[in-house]
C-alpha positions in Angstrom: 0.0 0.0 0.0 1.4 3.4 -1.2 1.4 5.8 1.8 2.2 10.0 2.0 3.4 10.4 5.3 5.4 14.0 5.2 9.2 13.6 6.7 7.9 15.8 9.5 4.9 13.1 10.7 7.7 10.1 10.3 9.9 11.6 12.8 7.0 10.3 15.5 8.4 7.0 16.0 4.3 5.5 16.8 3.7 7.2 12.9 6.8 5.8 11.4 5.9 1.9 12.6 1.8 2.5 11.4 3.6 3.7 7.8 5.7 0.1 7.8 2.7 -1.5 8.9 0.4 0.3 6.6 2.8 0.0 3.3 3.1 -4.4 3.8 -0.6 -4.3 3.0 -1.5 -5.2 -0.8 -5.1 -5.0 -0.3 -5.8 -8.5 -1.3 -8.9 -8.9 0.9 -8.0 -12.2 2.4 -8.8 -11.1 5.6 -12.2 -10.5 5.3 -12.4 -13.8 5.1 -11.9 -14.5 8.3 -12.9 -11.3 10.3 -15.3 -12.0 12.7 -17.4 -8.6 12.1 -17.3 -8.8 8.9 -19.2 -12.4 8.8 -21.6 -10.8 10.9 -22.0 -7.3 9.6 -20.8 -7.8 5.8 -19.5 -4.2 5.7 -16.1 -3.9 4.2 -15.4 -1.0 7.0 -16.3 -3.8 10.0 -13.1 -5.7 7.7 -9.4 -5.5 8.5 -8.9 -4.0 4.8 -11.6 -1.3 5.5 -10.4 -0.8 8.8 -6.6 0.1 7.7 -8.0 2.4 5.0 -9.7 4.3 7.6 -6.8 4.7 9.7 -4.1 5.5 7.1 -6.7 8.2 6.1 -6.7 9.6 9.4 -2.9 9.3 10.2 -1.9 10.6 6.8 -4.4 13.5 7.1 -3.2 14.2 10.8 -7.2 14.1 11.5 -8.8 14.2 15.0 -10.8 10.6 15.0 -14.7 11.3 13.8 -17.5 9.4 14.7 -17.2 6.7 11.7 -13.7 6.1 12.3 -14.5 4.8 16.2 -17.8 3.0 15.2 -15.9 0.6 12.5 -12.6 0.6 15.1 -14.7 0.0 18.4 -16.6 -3.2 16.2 -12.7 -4.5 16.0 -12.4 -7.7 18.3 -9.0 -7.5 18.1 -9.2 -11.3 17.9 -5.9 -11.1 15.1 -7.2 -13.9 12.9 -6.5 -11.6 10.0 -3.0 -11.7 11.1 -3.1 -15.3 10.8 -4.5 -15.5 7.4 -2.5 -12.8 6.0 0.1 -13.8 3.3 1.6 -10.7 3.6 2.5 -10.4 6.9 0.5 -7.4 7.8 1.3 -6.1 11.9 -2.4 -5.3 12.2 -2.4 -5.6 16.0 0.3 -2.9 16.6 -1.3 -0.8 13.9 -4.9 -1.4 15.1 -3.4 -0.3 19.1 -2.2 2.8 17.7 -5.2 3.4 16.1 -7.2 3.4 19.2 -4.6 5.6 21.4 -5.1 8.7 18.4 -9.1 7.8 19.0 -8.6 8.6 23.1 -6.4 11.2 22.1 -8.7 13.1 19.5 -12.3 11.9 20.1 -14.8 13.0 22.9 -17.0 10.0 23.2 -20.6 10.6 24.0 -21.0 10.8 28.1 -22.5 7.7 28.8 -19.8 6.2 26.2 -17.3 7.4 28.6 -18.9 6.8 31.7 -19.2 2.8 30.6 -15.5 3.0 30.1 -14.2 4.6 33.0 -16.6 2.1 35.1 -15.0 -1.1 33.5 -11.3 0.6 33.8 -11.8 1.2 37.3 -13.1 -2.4 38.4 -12.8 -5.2 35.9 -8.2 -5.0 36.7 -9.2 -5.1 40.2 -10.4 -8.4 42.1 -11.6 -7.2 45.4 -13.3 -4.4 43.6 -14.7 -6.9 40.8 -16.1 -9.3 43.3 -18.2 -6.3 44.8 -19.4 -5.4 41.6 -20.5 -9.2 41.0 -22.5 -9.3 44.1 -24.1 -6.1 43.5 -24.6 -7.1 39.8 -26.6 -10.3 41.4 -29.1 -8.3 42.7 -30.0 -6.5 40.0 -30.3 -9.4 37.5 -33.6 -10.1 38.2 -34.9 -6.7 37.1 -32.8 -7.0 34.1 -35.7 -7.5 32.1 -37.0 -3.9 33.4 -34.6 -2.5 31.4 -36.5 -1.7 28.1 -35.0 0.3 24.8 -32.8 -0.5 22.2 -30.2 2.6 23.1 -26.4 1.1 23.5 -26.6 2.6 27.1 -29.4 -0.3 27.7 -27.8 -2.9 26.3 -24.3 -2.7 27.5 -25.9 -2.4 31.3 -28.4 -5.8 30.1 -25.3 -7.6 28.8 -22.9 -6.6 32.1 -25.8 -8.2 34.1 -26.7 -11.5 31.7 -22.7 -12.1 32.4 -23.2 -12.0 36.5 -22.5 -15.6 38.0 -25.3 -16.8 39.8 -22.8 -17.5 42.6 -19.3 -16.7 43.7 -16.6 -18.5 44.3 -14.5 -18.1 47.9 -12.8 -14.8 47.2 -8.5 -15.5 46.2 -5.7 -13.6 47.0 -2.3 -14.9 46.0 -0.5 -11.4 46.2 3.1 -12.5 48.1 2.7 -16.1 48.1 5.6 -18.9 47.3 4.4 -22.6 46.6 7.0 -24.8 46.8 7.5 -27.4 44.3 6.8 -31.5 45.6 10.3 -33.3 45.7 13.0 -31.7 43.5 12.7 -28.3 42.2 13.1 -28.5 38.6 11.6 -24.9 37.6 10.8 -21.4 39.4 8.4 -19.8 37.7 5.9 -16.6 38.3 2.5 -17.2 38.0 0.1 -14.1 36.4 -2.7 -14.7 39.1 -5.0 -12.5 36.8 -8.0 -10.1 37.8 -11.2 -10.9 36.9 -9.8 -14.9 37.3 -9.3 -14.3 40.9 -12.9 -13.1 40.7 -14.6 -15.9 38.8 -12.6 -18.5 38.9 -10.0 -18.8 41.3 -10.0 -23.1 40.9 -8.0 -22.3 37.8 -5.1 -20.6 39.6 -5.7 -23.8 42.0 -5.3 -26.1 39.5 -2.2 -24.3 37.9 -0.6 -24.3 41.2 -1.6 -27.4 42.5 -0.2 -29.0 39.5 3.0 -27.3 38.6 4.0 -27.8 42.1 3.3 -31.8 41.8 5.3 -31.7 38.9 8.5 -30.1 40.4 7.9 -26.6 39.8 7.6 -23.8 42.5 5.1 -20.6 41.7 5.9 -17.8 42.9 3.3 -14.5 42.9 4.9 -11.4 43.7 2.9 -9.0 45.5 3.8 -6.1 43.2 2.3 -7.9 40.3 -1.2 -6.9 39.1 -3.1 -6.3 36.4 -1.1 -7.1 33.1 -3.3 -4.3 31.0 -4.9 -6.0 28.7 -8.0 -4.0 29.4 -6.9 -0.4 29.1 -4.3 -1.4 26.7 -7.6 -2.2 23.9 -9.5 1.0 25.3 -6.5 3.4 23.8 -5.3 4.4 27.7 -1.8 4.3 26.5 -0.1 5.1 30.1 -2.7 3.1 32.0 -0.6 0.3 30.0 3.1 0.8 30.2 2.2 2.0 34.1 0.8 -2.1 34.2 3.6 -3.4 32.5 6.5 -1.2 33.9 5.1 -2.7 37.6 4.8 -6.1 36.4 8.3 -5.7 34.8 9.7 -5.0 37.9 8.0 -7.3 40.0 9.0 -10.4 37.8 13.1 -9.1 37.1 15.3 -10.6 39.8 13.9 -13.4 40.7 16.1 -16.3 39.2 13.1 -17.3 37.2 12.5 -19.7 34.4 9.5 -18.2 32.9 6.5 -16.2 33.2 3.7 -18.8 33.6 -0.1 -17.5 32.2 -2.9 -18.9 32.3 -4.9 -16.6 30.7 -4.5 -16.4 27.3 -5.6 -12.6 26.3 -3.0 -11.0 29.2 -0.2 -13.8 27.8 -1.1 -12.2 24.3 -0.3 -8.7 26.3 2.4 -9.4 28.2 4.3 -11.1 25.1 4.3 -7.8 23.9 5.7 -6.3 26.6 9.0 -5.6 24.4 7.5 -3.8 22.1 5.0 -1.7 24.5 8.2 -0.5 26.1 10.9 -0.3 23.0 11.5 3.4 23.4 11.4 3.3 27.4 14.6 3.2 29.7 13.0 -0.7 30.6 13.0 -1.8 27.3 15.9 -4.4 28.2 14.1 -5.8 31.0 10.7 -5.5 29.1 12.3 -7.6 26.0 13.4 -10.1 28.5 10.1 -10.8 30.1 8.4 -11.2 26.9 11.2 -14.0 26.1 10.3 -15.8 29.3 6.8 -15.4 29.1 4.8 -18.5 28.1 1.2 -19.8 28.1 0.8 -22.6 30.8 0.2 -25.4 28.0 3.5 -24.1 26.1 5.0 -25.2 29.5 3.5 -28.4 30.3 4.4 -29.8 27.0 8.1 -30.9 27.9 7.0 -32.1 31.5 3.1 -33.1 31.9 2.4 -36.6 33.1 -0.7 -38.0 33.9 -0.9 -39.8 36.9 -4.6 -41.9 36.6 -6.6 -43.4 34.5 -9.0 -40.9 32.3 -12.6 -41.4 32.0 -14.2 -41.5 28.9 -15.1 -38.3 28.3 -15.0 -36.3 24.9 -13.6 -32.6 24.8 -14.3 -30.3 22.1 -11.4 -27.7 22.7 -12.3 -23.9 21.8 -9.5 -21.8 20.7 -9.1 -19.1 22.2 -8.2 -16.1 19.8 -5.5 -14.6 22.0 -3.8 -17.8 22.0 -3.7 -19.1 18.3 -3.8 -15.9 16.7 -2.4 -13.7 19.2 0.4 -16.3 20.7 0.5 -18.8 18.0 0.2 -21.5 19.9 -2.0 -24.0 18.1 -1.0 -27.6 19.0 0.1 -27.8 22.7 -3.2 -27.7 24.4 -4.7 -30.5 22.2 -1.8 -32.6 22.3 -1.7 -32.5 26.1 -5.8 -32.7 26.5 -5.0 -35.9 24.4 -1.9 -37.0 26.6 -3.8 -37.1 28.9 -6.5 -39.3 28.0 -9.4 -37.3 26.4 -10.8 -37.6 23.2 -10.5 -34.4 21.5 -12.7 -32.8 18.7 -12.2 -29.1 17.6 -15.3 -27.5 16.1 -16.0 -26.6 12.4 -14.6 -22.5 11.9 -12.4 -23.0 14.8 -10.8 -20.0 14.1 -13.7 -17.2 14.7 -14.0 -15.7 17.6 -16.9 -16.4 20.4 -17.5 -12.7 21.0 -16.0 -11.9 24.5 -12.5 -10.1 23.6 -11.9 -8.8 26.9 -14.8 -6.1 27.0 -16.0 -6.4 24.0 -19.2 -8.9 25.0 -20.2 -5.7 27.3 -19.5 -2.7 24.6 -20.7 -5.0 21.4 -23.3 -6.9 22.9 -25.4 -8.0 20.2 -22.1 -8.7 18.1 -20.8 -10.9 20.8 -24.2 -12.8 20.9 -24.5 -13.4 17.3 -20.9 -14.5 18.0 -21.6 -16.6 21.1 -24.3 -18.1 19.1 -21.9 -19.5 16.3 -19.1 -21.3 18.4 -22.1 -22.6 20.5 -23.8 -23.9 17.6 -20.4 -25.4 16.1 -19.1 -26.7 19.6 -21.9 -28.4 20.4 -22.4 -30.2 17.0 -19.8 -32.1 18.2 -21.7 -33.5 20.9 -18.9 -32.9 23.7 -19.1 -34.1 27.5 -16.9 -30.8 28.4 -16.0 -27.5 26.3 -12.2 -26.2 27.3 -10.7 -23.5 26.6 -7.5 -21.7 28.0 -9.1 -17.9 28.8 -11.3 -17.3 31.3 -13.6 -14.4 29.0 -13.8 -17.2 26.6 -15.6 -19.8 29.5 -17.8 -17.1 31.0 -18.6 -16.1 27.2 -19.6 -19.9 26.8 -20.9 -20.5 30.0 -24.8 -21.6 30.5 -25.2 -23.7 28.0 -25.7 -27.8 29.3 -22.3 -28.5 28.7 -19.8 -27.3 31.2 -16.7 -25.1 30.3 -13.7 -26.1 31.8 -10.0 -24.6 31.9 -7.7 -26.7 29.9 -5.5 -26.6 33.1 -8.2 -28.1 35.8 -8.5 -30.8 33.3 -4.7 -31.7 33.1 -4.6 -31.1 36.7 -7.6 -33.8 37.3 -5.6 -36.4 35.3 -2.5 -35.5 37.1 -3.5 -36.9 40.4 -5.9 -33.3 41.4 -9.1 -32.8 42.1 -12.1 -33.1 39.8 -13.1 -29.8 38.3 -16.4 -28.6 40.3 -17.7 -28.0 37.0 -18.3 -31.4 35.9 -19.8 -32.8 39.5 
């Protein structure tokens, strides 16, 4: 793709990478093949292609973002399929994060726009807070149907609700804790611990722990680690970001570690990135180095996970996460371990669309997400599975209340591994 960026505008190093990212397009239109929005909306602007004309439009023309710009941007998932299927190598995940900083930057959202965003920036990173929110969110539920109108306002507050648990879980905090390994230590590793995980589902941190340490492998969780800034990294809060990676960073250097273990695939996506989040930063050395270290909990299993008991007969259709095959790569380890130990495993037709939670975006696209949700049901469930797993906890609540129970790929390893059953499948 031809691109006029003046000599001045280059000189912004975040401009120069969008013009490199913007000039290995060729506008073959692959992509829309397997973009999400665009199955659902069939609007070339809801496309990658459409989407990187808008933005070189903007960038080149040094334009404040208008309103069509952040309705085709906001309808991004960010799920990075595109990147997988395009032959031409096209950086649309740095180009489509840049995009959304210049839309915080330049565009006054309506109020009650902003008002949903500051609400989910100021509780989803934060556990204790994100448990209140739950409980509170419990009561209202049952007048959810009270809620009448068709305005986004409505349905973003109708979909926050529809995803309230009906119950929660004993409330986890693993800030400052050190789990030794059984036997010989083999590895040290730090463990993510997550936000809204803690919240939701703190049996997959259990599970993690429980069965790393049984296979020689102490977990530590600093308490200075938090939030890896996923979330405000997608909503365009730039600083919000590198102020979450910067204290992670630090947390995790120093520690004589052999990786970064996560266990949720859309802050693993996040915190791979690290490096390049912090290039032009004095802890860009440090920052580099903990994206090398960093891997996804089934990337780490794969060279020591034995199972320990016989498996049931049980069939497993394994959802991909987005954030771990596009954004990660990693494709084959979970399957191959599911199937190590014991399962049967089916993967469902299109496994490479998204189910529609992308971190927020089941609350701030909700009838995108549903349509969405709708689809990997319908394809999951073709397969007539006795469990769904997956490897991100938006994707299981996303899933979740359907007959089949979603499990972590991790509490079913850890079950076959000598652990507990997953609660889930009692």
């Amino acid at each position: 793709m031809q691109t006029n960026f003046t000599a001045e505008q280059l000189r912004d190093p975040a401009i120069a990478t969008a013009n490199q990212i913007l000039r290995t397009c060729v506008h073959c239109g692959m992509c829309t093949a397997t973009c999400p929005s665009f199955a659902v909306l069939g609007d070339e602007l809801d496309s990658p292609r459409g989407r990187i004309y808008l933005i070189k439009d903007m960038l080149e023309n040094g334009r404040d973002a208008g309103a069509e710009e952040v309705l085709h941007l906001d309808r991004c998932l960010s799920c990075l399929s595109c990147m997988t299927t395009c032959p031409s190598g096209v950086d649309y995940m740095h180009l489509i994060d840049h995009a959304r900083v210049h839309v915080e930057e330049t565009y006054t959202r309506p109020v009650a726009d902003r008002a949903v965003r500051e609400t989910l920036a100021r509780i989803l990173p934060y556990p204790a807070r994100m448990r209140a929110a739950m409980k509170l969110a419990r009561l209202a539920k049952p007048l959810s149907g009270l809620l009448a109108g068709k305005g986004q306002f409505v349905q973003r507050l109708r979909a926050m609700l529809a995803l309230a648990p009906a119950s929660l879980p004993s409330a986890q905090n693993l800030a400052g804790t050190v789990h030794k390994a059984q036997g010989e230590t083999k590895y040290r590793v730090a463990l993510l611990a997550g936000c809204a995980q803690q919240a939701l589902a703190p049996s997959i941190n259990d599970a993690t722990i429980a069965l790393l340490n049984r296979l020689g492998v102490e977990v530590v969780i600093p308490a200075s680690a938090g939030c890896c800034g996923a979330l405000v990294h997608h909503m365009g809060r730039h600083e919000e970001a590198l102020a979450a990676a910067r204290r992670n960073i630090a947390a995790w250097s120093g520690l004589g570690l052999d990786a970064v273990i996560i266990n949720t695939s859309g802050c693993g996506t996040v915190v791979k990135d690290y490096g390049f989040l912090l290039r032009d930063s004095v802890e860009a050395e440090a920052a580099t180095s903990i994206s090398a270290m960093t891997q996804d909990i089934s990337e780490f299993l794969l060279k020591i996970y034995q199972p320990a008991r016989p498996c049931p007969n049980l069939t497993v259709a394994y959802h991909a996460a987005c954030s771990l095959q596009h954004g990660q790569g990693v494709t084959a380890a979970p399957k191959l371990l599911l199937a190590k130990a014991g399962f049967t495993v089916v993967e469902p037709k299109n496994s490479h669309l998204c189910c529609g939670s992308a971190g927020t975006y089941n609350v701030m696209q909700p009838e995108i997400a549903t349509e969405l949700r709708a689809r990997k049901l319908e394809s999951l469930l073709q397969k007539s599975p006795d469990v769904i797993a997956a490897g991100n906890i938006g994707c299981l609540t996303q899933l979740a209340n359907n007959k089949t129970p979603t499990i972590h790929t991790v509490e079913l390893l850890n079950w076959m591994a000598g652990g507990e059953k997953p609660a889930g499948l009692a």
